[in-house]
ROTILO-747818 format. One record per residue (C-alpha): x, y, z. Coordinates in steps of 0.5 Angstrom, whole numbers, padded with zeros to 4 digits, always signed. Layout:
N
XYZ...
//
This chain:
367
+0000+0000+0000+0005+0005+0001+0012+0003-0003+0010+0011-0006+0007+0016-0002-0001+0016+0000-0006+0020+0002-0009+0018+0007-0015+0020+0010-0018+0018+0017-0026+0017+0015-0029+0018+0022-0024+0025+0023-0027+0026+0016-0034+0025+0019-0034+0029+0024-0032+0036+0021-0038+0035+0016-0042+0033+0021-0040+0039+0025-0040+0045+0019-0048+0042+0017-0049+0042+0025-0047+0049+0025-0051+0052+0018-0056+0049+0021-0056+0053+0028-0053+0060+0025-0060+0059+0021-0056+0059+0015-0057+0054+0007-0050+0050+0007-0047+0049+0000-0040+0046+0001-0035+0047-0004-0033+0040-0006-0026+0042-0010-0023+0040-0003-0025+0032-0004-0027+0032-0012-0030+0025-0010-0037+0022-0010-0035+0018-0005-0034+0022+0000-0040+0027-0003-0044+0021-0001-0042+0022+0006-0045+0030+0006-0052+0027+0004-0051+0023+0011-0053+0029+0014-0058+0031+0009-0053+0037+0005-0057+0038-0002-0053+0044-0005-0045+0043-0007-0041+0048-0010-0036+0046-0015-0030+0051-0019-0031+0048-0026-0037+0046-0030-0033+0039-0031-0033+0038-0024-0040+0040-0023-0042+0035-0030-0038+0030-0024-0042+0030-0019-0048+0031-0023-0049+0024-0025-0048+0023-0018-0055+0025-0016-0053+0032-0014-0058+0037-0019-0057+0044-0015-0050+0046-0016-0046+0053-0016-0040+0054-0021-0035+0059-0015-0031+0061-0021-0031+0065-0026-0035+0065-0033-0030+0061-0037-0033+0063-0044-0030+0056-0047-0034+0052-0043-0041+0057-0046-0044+0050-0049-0042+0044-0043-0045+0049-0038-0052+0050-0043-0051+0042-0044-0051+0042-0036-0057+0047-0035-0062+0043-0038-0062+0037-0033-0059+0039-0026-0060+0047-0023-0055+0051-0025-0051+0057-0022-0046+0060-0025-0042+0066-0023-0039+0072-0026-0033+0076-0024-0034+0083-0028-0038+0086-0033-0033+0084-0039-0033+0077-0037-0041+0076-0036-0040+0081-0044-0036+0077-0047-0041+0070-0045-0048+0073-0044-0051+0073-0051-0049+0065-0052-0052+0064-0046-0059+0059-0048-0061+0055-0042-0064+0056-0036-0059+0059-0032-0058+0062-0024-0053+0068-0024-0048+0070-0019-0045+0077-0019-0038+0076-0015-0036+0081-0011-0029+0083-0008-0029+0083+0000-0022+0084-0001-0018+0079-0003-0017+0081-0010-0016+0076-0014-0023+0077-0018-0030+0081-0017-0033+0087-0018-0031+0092-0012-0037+0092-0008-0037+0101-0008-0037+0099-0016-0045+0101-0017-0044+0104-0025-0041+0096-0026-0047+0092-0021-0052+0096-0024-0049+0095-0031-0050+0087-0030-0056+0086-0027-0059+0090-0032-0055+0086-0038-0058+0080-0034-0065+0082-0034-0065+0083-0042-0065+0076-0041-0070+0072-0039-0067+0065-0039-0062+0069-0033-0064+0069-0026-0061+0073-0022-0058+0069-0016-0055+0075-0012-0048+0076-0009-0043+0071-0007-0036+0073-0005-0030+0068-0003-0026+0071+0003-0019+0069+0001-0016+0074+0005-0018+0070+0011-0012+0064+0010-0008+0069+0012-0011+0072+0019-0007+0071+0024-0012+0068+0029-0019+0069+0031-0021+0077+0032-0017+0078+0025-0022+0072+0021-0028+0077+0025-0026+0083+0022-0026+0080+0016-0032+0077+0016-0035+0083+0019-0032+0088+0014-0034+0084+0007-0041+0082+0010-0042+0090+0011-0041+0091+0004-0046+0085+0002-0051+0087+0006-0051+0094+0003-0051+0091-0004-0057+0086-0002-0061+0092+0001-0060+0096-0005-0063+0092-0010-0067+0088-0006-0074+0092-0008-0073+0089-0016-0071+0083-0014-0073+0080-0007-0070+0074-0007-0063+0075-0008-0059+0072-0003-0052+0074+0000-0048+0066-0002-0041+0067+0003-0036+0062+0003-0028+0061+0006-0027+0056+0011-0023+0060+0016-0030+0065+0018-0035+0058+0017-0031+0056+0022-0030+0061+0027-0036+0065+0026-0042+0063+0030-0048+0068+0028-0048+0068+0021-0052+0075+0021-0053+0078+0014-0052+0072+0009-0056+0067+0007-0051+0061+0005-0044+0059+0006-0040+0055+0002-0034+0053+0006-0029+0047+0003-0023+0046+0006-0026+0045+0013-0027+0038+0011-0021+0035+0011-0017+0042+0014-0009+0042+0014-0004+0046+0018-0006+0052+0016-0013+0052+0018-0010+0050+0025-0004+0056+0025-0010+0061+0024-0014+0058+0029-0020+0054+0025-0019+0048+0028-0015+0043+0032-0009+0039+0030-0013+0033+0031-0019+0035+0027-0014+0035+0020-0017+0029+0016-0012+0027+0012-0004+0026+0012+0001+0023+0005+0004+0017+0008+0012+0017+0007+0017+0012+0006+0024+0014+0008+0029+0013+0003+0036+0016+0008+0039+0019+0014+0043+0024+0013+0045+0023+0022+0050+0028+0021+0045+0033+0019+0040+0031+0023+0035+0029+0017+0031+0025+0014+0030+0024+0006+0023+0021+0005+0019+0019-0001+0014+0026-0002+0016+0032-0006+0013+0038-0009+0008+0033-0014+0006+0030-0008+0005+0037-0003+0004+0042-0006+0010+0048-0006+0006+0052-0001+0009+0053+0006+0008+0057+0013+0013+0059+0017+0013+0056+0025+0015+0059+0032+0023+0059+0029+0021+0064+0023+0023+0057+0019+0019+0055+0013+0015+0049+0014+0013+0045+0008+0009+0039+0012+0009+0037+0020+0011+0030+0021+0007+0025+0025+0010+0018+0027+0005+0012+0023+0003+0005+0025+0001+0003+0019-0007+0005+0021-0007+0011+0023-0001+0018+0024+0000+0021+0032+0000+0028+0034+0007+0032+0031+0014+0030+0032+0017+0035+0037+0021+0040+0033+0021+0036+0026+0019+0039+0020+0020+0039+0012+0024+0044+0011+0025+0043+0003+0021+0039-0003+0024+0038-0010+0019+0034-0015+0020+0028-0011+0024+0029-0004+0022+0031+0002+0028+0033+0006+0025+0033+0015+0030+0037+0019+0030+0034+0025+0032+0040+0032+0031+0035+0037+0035+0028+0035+0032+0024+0039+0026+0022+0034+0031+0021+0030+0035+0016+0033+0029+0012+0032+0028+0012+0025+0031+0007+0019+0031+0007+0012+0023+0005+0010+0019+0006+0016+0014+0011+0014+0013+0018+0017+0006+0021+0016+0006+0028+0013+0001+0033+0015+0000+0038+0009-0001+0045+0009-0006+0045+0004-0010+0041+0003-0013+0042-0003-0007+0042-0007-0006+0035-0004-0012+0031-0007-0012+0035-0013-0003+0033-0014-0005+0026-0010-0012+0025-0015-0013+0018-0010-0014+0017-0003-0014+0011+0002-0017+0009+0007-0014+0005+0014-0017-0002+0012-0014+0000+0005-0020+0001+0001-0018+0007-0005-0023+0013-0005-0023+0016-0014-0024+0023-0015-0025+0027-0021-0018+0027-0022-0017+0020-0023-0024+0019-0026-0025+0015-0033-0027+0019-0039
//
């Protein structure tokens, strides 16, 4: 099972934070439309269903075609209206309800007059995380959407929906509050103004680092947060969750020992983790925590023990305390938690199991 490197996910861990995030949409009186572009995999989007989730979110249409013929008939694109995608999203909307999101009025222009089937439409909107969307004091360009969507009666406009990445970056709770407080100001502000002409508009929110920390969602109507169901090491740095709620880790054959240097070499690189990183207590660059394993299931962090470098297929582990070290031998198999563990799925494509069962997803999914 781990001759090459693996990703592992522990089921109940897995569970427990859907369970979690469902329960808590459900308390803040909020709908609960979970990004599924953190797992990619029917399996475990049956596990959602187990707790009555009936909204997904994806980030591509071919995505949202994937968990279609799973059932799922009520999806948002979260990313921009992509204008190659024109015909499979016309495709898709005449057999599941279909939203899609546009970022400006140049990307809804470029798109809107080929736009033919019965279509849900979001207007992005930029609470400050700047990647993409309208400003939320841009008027002239929301009023020049919402007018364009109107021209079109196949188009309902949906509302708006905003993605607080800047969150990821917080530096613990009260700043992840100020996020959340700040960008559903703007939103509520945009909502009330249009709300006459179009009553049902609703405010669509995700992030995980707000889902996770915020208890009374005033404001918004739906939250779509993703990475929450598996977490990772930068969600525990801000503060969204416990280093025991993180679901999923890269199982690692060592392939050396460097004694001299207090390093251990493993089976486990940048195609497998990814290149992101964040920086621990020493002000050193972290790629990965390493956690002894079992064979079934990793423990809690190594003291001192950290990835401190990935190449395509390396990880090198610096090890500041040699006394784990001392312990370790040429294939044994360390756990890896991921800083992000979105990128790992989607580098990985497969998951594994405890008792050894392989979950596919949609980067492993046969055409």
């Amino acid at each position: 099972m781990h001759n090459l490197p693996t990703l592992l996910v522990n089921v109940d861990v897995c569970k427990a934070n859907i369970k979690r995030m469902a329960e808590k949409a459900a308390n803040g009186k909020v709908a609960f439309r979970p990004h599924f572009k953190t797992h990619q995999s029917i399996e475990i989007g049956r596990w959602f269903k187990e707790v009555g989730v009936k909204s997904i979110t994806v980030s591509s249409v071919e995505m949202a075609d994937y968990f279609a013929v799973d059932g799922w008939n009520d999806i948002t694109v979260a990313f921009p209206l992509v204008p190659g995608s024109i015909d499979k999203v016309n495709d898709l909307a005449q057999k599941v309800s279909l939203n899609i999101t546009v970022s400006s009025a140049k990307n809804l222009l470029a798109s809107i007059d080929k736009l033919t089937a019965p279509l849900g439409i979001f207007i992005e909107v930029d609470v400050g995380h700047h990647r993409t969307g309208v400003a939320p004091d841009n008027m002239r360009e929301i009023a020049l959407m919402v007018s364009q969507l109107a021209s079109k009666p196949n188009l309902t406009f949906k509302g708006f929906l905003a993605h607080a990445g800047h969150s990821y970056s917080a530096k613990g709770a009260d700043e992840v509050n100020t996020i959340y407080n700040t960008g559903v100001s703007q939103l509520v502000k945009l909502k009330s103004f249009w709300r006459e002409t179009y009553p049902n508009i609703i405010i669509s929110w995700g992030d995980t680092p707000t889902c996770s920390l915020i208890d009374e969602f005033w404001g918004i109507d739906e939250i779509r947060p993703g990475n929450f169901v598996f977490y990772d090491l930068t969600q525990s740095n801000i503060g969204s969750c416990n280093i025991q709620d993180i679901a999923v880790a890269l199982i690692c054959p060592i392939v050396d020992i460097n004694t001299q240097r207090s390093e251990v070499a493993i089976h486990g690189g940048a195609i497998h983790l990814s290149k992101d990183t964040l920086t621990n207590a020493n002000n050193e660059t972290v790629y990965g925590m390493v956690c002894n394993f079992n064979g079934k299931k990793w423990g809690t962090p190594i003291d001192e023990a950290y990835i401190k470098s990935v190449s395509q297929e390396h990880g090198i582990v610096k090890f500041n305390n040699e006394t784990p070290l001392q312990n370790l031998r040429v294939g044994d198999l360390l756990a890896v938690l991921p800083v992000h563990s979105c990128l790992t799925l989607d580098t990985m494509g497969l998951l594994s199991t405890s008792d050894g069962k392989t979950i596919e997803t949609f980067r492993t999914r046969k055409y």
